[in-house]
N, C-alpha and C positions, 0 to 999 in steps of 0.2 A: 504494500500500500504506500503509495506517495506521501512524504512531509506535505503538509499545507504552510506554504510562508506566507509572511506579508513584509512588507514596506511600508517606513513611514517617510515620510520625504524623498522625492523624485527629482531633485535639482542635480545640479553638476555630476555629485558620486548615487544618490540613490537611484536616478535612473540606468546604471548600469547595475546596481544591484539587482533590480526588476528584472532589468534586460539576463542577467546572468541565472537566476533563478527559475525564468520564464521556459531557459531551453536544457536546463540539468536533468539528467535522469534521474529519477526518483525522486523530484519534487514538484506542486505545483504551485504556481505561485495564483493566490486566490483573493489576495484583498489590498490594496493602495491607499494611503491618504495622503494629500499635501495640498497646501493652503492654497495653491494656485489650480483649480478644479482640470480647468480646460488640460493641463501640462498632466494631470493626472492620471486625464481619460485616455489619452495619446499613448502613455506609457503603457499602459494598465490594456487596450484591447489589444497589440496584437496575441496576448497570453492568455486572455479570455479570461483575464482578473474584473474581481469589482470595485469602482471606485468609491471609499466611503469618507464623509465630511470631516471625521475624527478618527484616530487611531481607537478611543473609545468605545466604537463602533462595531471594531474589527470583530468577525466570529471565530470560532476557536481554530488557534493556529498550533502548530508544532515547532515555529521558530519568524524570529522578525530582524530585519536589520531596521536601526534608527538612524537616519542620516540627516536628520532635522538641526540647525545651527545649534552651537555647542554648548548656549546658554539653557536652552530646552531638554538639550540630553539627560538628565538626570531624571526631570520627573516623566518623560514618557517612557525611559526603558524602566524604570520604578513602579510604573503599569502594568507592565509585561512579567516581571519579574516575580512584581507578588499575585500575579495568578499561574505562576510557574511554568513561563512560556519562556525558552532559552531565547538569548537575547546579544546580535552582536551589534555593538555601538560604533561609530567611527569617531574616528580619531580626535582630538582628544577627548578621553572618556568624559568629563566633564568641565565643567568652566573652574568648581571650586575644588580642592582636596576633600573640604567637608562634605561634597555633595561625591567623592568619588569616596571617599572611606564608609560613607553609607550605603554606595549603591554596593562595594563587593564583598560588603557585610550580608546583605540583602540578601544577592545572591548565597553566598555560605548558606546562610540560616533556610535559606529556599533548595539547597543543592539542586540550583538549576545553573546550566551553562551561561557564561556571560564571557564572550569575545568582544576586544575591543580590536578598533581596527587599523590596525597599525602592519598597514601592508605593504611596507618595504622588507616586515620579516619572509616576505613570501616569494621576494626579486630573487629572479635567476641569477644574478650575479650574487646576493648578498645568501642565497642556500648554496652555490658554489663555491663560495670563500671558505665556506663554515665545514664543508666534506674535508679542508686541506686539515682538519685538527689542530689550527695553530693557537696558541697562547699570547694574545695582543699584549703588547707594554706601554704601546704609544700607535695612538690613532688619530687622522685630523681627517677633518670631513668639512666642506663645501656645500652648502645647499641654496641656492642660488637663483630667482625667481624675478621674473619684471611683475608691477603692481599688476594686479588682477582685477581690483574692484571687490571679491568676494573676501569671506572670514574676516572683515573688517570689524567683528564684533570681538577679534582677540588681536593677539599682538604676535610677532616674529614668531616668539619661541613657541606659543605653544601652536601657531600657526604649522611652521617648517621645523625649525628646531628640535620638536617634541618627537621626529624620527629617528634622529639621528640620538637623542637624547635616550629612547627604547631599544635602538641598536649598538649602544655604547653599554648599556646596561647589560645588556644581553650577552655580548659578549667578552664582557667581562667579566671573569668568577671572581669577583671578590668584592667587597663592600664600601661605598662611596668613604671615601675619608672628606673631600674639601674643593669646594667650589669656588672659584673665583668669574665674574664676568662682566662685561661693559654694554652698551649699548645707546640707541637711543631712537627718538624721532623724527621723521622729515614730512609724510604725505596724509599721516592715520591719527589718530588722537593715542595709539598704543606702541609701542617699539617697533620699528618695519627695518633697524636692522641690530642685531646681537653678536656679540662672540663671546664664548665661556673656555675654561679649562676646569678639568674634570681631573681630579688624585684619587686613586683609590688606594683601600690599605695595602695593596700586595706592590705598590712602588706603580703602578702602569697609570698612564695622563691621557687627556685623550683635550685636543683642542678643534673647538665646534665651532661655526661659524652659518648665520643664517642671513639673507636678506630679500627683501621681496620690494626692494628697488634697485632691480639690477638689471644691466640694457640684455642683458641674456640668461638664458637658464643652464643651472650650472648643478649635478647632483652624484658628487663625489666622493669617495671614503679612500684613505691609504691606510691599512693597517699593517705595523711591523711587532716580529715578534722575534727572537734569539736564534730562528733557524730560517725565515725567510720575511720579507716584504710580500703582498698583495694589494693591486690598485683593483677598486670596484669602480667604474661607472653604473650608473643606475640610471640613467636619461640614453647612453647610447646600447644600454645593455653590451658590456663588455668587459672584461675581467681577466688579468696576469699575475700572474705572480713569479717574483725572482728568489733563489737561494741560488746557494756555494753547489756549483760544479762537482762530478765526481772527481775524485784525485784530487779537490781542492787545495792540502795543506800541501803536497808535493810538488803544486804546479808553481803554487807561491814562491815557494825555496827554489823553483830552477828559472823563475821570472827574473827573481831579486839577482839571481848570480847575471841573467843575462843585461839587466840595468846597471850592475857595479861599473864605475869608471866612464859612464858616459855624458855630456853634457846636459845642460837643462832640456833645451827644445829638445835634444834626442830622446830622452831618459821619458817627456811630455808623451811625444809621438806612440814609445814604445809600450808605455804604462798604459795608453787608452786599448792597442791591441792587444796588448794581455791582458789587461780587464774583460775584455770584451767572451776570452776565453776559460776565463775563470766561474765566469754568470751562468746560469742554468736561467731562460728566462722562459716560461711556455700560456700558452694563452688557454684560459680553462672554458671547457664545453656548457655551454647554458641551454636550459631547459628553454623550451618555446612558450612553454605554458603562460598566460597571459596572471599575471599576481593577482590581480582581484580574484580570478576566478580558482587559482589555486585558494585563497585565504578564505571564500565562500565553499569551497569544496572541504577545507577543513571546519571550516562549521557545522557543517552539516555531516563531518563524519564524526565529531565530536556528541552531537543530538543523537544520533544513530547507536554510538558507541558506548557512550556514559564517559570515554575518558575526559579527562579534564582539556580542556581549548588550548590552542599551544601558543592563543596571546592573552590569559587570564585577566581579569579587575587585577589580581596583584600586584603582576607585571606592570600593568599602565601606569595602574597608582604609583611603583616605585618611578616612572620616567615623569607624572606629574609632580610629585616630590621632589625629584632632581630641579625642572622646569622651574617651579615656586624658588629653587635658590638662586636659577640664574636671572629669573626677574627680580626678585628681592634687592640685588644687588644691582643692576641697570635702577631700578626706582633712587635707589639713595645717589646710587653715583654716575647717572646717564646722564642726554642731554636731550 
């Protein structure tokens, strides 16, 4: 028997949620709401969904994403939840901590599923990185955005920032020690651009940088770790990574004898072609799969399965946690 979904807001991201739900095997998608009727009904027939005036409305589903602006999040998957209807919210889970420490209290006490939607965990590049098993110590990351007009009801970080802030967390096993970050404002009444640096206990920094006044789109991560370097793009979907060559310690020692006694420019010259022979550099294979639809296919194997969602309320809450420091700190000391 098919999951019955529904949708609440059909703008920018919930209409591909629709759209994505509309053609998944083993679900139907059966009920729509958003505040703008006509954009509703558009969405909602080619799936032979119904459109209804309130998510209040909706009849009994098996699962909903909420894609309604971020001020709202809270109490309509707060609907959802305490009639224990699994629930994935996009990004970021809510506007306040207060209102995210309740909602995945909510959830607990309900043991219903609550995915938030933070689907950069789901980019073929950033699941590709993650198969090399490396141990990050220092990661910078670029996210990089011309104004839009939309989510101007938040500010940089928790606009852009708030991914890279879930994906720093993520993969990093070890516990936030110390946030430092700047920021300020030019086009918004809220920060539109940020930079943060991230310490955790185990010694690894990770320095993040967000702006959504930028004459191009820019959506980058380098992570280095003790045994190789890997660059993610996530805008051109494409992904390398560099370590030490085989015979790397051997080839050193008969470089250096072949550099002894030579002059600068030479020593220059010859230093970059034996680098060049030292490097192992190989470009990693990405999956095709389209992220939202991977991140929607994990929800729904999560509803199906009983296991726990693989981007939990807790997770979110620790990246809006983080997020709350690096604004805290733009408030007192931006511009």
């Amino acid at each position: 028997m098919s999951l019955r979904a529904g949708v609440v807001g059909v703008g920018h991201l919930g209409r591909h949620h629709a759209r994505i739900y509309g053609q998944m095997d083993g679900v139907d998608l059966v009920a729509v709401a958003d505040h703008d009727q006509e954009r509703a009904k558009q969405v909602a027939e080619p799936y032979g969904a119904t459109v209804f005036p309130s998510h209040v409305e909706f009849p009994e589903l098996d699962l909903v994403s909420v894609a309604v602006p971020t001020v709202d999040h809270a109490e309509v998957a707060t609907h959802f939840l305490e009639r224990k209807v699994p629930v994935l919210v996009e990004k970021p889970m809510t506007a306040t901590l207060e209102e995210a420490r309740a909602l995945t209290a909510l959830a607990e006490r309900q043991q219903t599923p609550l995915q938030v939607g933070h689907v950069e965990r789901f980019h073929p590049a950033l699941r590709a990185g993650k198969r090399l098993g490396l141990e990050p110590m220092f990661i910078e990351a670029h996210r990089l955005a011309p104004f839009s007009f939309r989510s101007t009801d938040i500010g940089v970080v928790l606009d852009l920032m708030i991914h890279d802030l879930d994906l720093v967390l993520h993969l990093v096993n070890s516990p936030l020690k110390q946030v430092h970050a700047s920021g300020g404002t030019l086009l918004s009444s809220s920060e539109d651009i940020a930079s943060a640096r991230l310490e955790f206990e185990n010694g690894a920094v990770a320095n993040l940088t967000a702006s959504r006044i930028s004459l191009k789109t820019m959506r980058r991560m380098r992570i280095f770790s003790s045994t190789m370097f890997v660059s993610l793009d996530f805008d051109k979907k494409y992904a390398f990574y560099a370590r030490k060559g085989e015979g790397f310690d051997e080839k050193v020692a008969s470089k250096k004898e072949l550099l002894t006694g030579k002059s600068g420019d030479q020593m220059s010259s010859l230093a970059a072609l034996a680098f060049q022979d030292l490097i192992e550099i190989q470009e990693l294979d990405l999956d095709e799969v389209e992220p939202l639809q991977a991140e929607l296919s994990a929800f729904v194997h999560s509803v199906q399965s009983g296991e726990r969602p693989e981007v939990p309320g807790e997770e979110a809450l620790a990246a809006l946690e983080a997020a709350a420091q690096v604004r805290q700190q733009i408030e007192q000391g931006g511009w």
